[in-house]
N, C-alpha and C positions, 0 to 999 in steps of 0.2 A: 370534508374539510371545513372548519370553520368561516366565518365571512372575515375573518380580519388576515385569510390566507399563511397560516402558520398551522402546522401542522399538532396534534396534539397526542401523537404519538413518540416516545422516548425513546431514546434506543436502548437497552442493554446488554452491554457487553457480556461474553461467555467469562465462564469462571476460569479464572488460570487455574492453565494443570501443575502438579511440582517441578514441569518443566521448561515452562514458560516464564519469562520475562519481559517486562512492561517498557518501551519506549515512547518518551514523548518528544517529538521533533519538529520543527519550525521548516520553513517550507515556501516553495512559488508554485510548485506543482504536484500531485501524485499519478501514478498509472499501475494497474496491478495488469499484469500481465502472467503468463505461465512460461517457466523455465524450461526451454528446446534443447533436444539433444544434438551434441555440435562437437562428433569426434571420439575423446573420449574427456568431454566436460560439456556445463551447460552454456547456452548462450539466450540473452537476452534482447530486443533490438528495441532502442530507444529512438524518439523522436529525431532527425537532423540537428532542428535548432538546439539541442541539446548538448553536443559533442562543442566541447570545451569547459564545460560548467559542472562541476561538483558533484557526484551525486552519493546515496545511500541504498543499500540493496538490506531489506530484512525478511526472512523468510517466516513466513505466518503460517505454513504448515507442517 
C-alpha cells in the first residue's frame, strides 16, 4: 500500500451478460447475505434495527 494509505488498486466490474441489468441506488447500508430455504419460498433475516425502514432486495446472481 502506498504511504498516503489509499489503495491503488481499481476495481473492475464483470461485463454484463444480455441478461443483466445495471442498478445504481443510494443507501445507509448494504449486507449481502445468501437466500434460505423457508417452506416452500426463500427467507432472508435482516438486522433488528431494521424492521420498520424501507428496504430493496436485488439478486446479483
Amino acid at each position: 500500500m502506498p504511504k498516503d494509505g489509499k489503495s491503488t488498486t481499481e476495481y473492475t466490474p464483470p461485463a454484463p451478460s444480455k441478461n443483466k441489468v445495471k442498478f445504481e441506488i443510494w443507501g445507509e447500508e448494504m449486507i449481502e447475505k445468501k437466500v434460505k430455504l423457508s417452506g416452500n419460498s426463500g427467507r432472508v433475516y435482516l438486522p433488528p434495527n431494521w424492521v420498520g425502514h424501507d428496504v430493496k432486495i436485488i439478486r446479483v446472481d
